[in-house]
Steps between C-alpha positions, in 0.01 A plus 500: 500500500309244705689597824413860430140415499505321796657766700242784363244253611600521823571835524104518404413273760613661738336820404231334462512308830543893699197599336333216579535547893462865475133372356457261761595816760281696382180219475602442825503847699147595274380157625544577924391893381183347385387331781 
């Protein structure tokens, strides 16, 4: 049980982790589009 719950964990982080730099892309390119 505990292993399993490890693994979704990071399963989520990494999900999390590709939404997180598709965030950062996008701050980014509306960042240089601003100036």
């Amino acid at each position: 049980m505990y292993r399993r719950s490890q693994s979704c964990r990071r399963s989520w982080n990494k999900s999390q982790e590709r939404l997180f730099k598709q965030w950062c892309n996008c701050i980014c390119h509306w960042i240089k589009s601003s100036k």
